[in-house]
C-alpha positions in Angstrom: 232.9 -171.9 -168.5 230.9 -173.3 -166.1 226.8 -173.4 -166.2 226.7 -170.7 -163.3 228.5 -168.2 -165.3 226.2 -168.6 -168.2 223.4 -166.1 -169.0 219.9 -167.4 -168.9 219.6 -167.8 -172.7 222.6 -169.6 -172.9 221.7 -172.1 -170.2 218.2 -172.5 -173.0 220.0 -172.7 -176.1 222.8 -175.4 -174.0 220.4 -177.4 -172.0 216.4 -176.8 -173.5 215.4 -179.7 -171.5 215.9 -178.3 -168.4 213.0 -176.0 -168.4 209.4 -175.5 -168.7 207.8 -172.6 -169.9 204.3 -171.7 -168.6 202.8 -168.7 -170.7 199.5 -167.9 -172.5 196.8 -165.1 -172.9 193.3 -164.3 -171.8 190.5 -165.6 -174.3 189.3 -161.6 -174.8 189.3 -160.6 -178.5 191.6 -162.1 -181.7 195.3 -162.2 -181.5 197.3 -158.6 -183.3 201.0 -158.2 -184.2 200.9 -156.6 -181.2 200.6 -160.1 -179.5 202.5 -161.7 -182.3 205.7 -159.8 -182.1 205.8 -159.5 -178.4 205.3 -163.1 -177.3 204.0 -165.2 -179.8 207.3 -165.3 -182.2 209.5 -166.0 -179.0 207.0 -168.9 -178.0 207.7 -170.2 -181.4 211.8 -169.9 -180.9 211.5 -171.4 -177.6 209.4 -174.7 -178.7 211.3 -174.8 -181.8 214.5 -175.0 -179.5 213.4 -177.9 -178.0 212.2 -176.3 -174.5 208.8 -178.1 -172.9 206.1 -175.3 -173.5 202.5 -174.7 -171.6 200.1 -172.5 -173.3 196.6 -171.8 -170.9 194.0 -170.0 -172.3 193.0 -168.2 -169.4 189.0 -168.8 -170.0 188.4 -168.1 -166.2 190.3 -165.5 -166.0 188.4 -163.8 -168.3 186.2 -163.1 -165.9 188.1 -160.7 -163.6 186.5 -157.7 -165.4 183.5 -159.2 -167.1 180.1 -159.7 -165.5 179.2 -161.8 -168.9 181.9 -163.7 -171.3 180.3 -163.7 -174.4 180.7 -166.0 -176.8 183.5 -167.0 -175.2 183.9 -170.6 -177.0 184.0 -168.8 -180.5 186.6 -166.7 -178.9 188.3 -169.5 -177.6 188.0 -171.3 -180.7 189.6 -168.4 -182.7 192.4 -168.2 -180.6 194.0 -172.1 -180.6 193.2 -171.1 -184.6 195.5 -167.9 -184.2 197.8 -170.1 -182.2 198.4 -172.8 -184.7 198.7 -170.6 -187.6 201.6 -168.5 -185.9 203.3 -171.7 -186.0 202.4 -173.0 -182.5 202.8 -177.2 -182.6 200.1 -179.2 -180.6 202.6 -181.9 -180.6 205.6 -180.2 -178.9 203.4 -177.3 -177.3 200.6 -178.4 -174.6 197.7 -175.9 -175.3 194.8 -176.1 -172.7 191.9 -174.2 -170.6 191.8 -172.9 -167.0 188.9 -174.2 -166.8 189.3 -177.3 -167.8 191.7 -178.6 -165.2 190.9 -178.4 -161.7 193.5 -179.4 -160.0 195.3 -176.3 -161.2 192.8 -174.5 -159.4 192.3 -176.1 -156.1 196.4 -175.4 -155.9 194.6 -171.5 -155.1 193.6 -172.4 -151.3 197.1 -172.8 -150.0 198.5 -170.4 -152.2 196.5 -167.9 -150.9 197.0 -168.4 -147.3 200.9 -168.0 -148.2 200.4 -164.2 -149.2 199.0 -161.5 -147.5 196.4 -159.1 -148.3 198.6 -156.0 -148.3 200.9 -157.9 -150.7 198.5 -158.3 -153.3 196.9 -154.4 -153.0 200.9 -153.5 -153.7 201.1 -155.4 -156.9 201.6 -152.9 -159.9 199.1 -154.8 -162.1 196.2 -155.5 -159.8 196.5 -151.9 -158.7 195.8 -150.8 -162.7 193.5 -153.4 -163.4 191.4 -152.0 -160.6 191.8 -148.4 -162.0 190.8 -149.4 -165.5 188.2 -152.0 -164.9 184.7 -151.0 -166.2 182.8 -152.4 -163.4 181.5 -150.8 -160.4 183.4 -152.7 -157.7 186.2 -154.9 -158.1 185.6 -158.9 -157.5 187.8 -161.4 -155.6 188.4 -163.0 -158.2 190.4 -159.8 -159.8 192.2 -159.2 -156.3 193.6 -162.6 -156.1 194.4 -162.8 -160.2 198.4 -162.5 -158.9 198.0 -165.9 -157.2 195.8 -167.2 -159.6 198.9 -166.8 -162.0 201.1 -168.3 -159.4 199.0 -171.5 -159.6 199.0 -171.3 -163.0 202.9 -171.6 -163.1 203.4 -173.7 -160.5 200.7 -176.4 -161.2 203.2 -177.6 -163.9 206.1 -176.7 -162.3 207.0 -174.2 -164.7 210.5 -173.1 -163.8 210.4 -169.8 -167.1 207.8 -167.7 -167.6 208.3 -165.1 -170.4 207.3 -161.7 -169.8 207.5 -158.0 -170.4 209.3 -155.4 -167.7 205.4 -154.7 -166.4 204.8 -158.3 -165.5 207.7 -159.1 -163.3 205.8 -159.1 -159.9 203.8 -161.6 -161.0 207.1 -163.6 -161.1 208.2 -162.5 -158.3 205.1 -162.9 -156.3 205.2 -167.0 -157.8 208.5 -167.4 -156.4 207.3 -165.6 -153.0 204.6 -168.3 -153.4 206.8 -171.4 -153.7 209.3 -170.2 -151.4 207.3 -170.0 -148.7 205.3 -173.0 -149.2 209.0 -175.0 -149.5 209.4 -173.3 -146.3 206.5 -174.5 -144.3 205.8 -177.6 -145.6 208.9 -179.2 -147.4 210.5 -178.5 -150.9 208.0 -179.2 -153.9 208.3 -176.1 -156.1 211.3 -174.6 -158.0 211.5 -171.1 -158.0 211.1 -169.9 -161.5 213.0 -167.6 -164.1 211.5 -164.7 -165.6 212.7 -164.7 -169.3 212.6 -160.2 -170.3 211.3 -160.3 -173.8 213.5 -157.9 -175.8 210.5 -156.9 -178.1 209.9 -153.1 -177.7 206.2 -151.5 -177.3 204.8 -152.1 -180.9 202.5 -149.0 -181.5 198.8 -148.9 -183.1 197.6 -147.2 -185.8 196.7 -144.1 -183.9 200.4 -143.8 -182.4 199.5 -145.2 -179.0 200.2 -149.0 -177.5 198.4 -151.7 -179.7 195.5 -153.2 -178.7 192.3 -154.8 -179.4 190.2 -152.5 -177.1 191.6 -149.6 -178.6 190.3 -150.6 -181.9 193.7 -149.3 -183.4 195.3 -153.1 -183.8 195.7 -154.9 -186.9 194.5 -158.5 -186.0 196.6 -161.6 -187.3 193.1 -162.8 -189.2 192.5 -159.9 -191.0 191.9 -160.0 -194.5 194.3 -158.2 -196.8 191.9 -155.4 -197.4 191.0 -154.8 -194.0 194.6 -154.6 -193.1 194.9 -152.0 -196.1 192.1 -150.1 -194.7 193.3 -149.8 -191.3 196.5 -148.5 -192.1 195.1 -146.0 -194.4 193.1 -144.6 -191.5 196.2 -144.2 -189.4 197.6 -141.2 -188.1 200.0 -139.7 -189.5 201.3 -135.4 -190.0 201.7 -132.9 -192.0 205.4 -133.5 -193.1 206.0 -135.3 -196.3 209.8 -135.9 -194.9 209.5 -139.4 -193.6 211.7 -140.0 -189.9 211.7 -141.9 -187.3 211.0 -140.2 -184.0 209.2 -142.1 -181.8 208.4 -138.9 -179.3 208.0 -136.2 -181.8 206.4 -138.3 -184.6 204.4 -141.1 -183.1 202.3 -141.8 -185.5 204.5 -142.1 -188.5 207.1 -143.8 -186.0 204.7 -146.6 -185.1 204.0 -147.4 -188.8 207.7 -147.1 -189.4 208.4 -149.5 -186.8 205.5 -152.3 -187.8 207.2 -152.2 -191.3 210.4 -152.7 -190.0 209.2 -155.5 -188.0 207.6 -157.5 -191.1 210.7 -156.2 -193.1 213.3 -157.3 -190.9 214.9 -154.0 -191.3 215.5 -151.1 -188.9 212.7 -148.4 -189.0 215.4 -146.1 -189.7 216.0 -147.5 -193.2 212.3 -148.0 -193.7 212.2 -144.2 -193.2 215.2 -143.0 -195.8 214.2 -145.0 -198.1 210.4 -143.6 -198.4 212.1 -140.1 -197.7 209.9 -136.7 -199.1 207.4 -139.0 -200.8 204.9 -138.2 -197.7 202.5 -140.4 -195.9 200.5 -142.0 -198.3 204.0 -143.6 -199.8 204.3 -145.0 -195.9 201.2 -146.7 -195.9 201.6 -147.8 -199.4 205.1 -149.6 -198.0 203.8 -150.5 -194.4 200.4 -152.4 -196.1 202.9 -154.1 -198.6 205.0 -154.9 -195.6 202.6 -156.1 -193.4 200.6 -158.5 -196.0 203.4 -160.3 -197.0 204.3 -160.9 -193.4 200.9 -162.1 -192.9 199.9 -163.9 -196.0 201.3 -167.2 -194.4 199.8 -167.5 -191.4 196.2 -166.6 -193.4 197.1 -169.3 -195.5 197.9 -171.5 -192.8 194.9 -170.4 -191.1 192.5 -171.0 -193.4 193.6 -174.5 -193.9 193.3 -175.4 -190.1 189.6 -173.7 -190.2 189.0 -176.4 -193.1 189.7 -179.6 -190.6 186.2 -179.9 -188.6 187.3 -181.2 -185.3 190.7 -179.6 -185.0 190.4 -177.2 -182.7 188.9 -179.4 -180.2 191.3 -182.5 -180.7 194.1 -179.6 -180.0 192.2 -178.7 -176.7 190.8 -182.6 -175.4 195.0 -183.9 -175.9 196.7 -180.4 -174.4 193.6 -181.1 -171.3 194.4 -184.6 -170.7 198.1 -183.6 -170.4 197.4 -180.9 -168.5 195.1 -182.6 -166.2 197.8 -185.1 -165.7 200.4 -183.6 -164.1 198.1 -181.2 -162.3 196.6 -184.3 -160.6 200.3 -184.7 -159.7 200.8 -181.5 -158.9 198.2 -181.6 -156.2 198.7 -185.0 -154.6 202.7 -184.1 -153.7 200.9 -180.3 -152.5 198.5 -182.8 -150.1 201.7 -185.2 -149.5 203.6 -182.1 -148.1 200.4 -180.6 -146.7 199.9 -183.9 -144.2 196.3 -183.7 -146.3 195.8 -187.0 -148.2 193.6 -189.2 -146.1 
């Protein structure tokens, strides 16, 4: 069989040194299972499997829909913590800021004179950024957030970028990017690989998408008896027969599914084996679930919050690195460009 007629996580699994990922997650609030199971555990498998992994934390970013970050280094802070206690490695994983490495975004100039102001009012996400952003008037800096990702992929020549069904033409619009700039001024960027994440929607505790804003997401730092009371407020019905049905039920079908998750069981067997004993037996089994899952990475947690000077030795060595090959970066963009004087 030849590498062509291999699927793209076979090509990983048989040659991991061949790629790069690029991936990572605006500074905005603590890490949930909601993060955990649908990016964070694959980050894991893919460093673990020997792939060469980039993690930004998109501090600038940030401020696409904020007038004022606040307390935006604690929140930084708290996220290389949430990171390294998911099982994230500083020495096989580069962790590093936006803002911390300009080259990366000086790459934005040419970038944006590659793509066209109707292409970026099509993409999906700008487009419901806009429509859910809680200021008055939307910046430039939230317009151009598409190319902004393109520059963050590209800086380190990313050629795998994991990502949900949603965030595909953000890919697409990075390949668009590189493409064209191979095209005017001579070939320096691969075109990258979108990697699907198989992970489905992992629900909140009030039956809708978890998330942080929505105050119904159970954070990878909470305590054992926050967790318990946060499930113990969920919603839930009125029938003590416990079943999966994520469109009828989707309140007792989101709890189903977080226990199955933590369990490693489908949330169908969760479900028959809790059977008539109603919804307070659910939480009972989805709290035992989810603190057992947990109780590790507290653990782990707590000891890295223990090491003064941790956090910011993971940053200053995943910067340097970072910084490094976006110099690179930059001076073959300027080579191509006819720019270095």
């Amino acid at each position: 069989m030849t590498t062509t007629t291999l699927s793209l996580e076979d090509r990983i699994a048989e040659r991991p040194g061949d790629f790069r990922v690029l991936t990572g997650d605006r500074p905005t609030g603590p890490l949930h299972l909601g993060h955990y199971f649908g990016t964070l555990r694959n980050r894991v498998r893919l460093q673990q499997g020997g792939v060469d992994l980039f993690v930004i934390v998109a501090d600038y970013q940030v401020l696409t829909d904020r007038d004022v970050a606040e307390r935006l280094g604690e929140t930084v802070d708290g996220l290389i913590l949430d990171y390294l206690a998911a099982g994230l490695d500083p020495d096989r994983a580069t962790i590093f800021t936006h803002s911390a490495v300009p080259a990366l975004n000086q790459l934005m100039l040419p970038f944006l004179s590659l793509v066209s102001v109707p292409e970026l009012q099509r993409n999906p996400t700008v487009k419901d950024e806009i429509v859910h952003s809680r200021q008055g008037s939307v910046s430039g800096l939230m317009f151009t957030y598409p190319v902004h990702q393109a520059a963050d992929i590209l800086f380190c020549k990313g050629n795998l970028v994991p990502v949900g069904r949603d965030q595909l033409p953000h890919v697409e619009l990075t390949r668009t990017v590189a493409r064209r700039f191979n095209e005017r001024y001579g070939p320096v960027f691969e075109l990258p690989e979108a990697l699907l994440g198989t992970a489905s929607l992992l629900l909140g505790t009030d039956g809708t998408k978890m998330s942080k804003s929505r105050g119904n997401a159970i954070a990878l730092r909470a305590t054992a008896d926050e967790t318990a009371r946060l499930i113990r407020a969920a919603k839930t019905d009125a029938d003590r027969r416990i079943t999966y049905d994520p469109v009828s039920r989707p309140g007792v079908s989101g709890l189903l599914q977080l226990a199955g998750l933590c369990l490693d069981r489908d949330p169908h067997e969760v479900a028959a084996g809790i059977g008539d004993a109603g919804a307070a037996a659910l939480k009972r089994t989805v709290t035992e679930a989810v603190n057992e899952f947990l109780a590790p990475m507290r653990d782990r947690r707590a000891a890295y919050v223990r090491e003064p000077g941790l956090v910011r030795e993971v940053l200053r060595a995943g910067n340097m690195r970072a910084n490094a090959i976006a110099d690179q970066t930059l001076a073959e963009v300027r080579e191509a460009m006819g720019t270095r004087y």
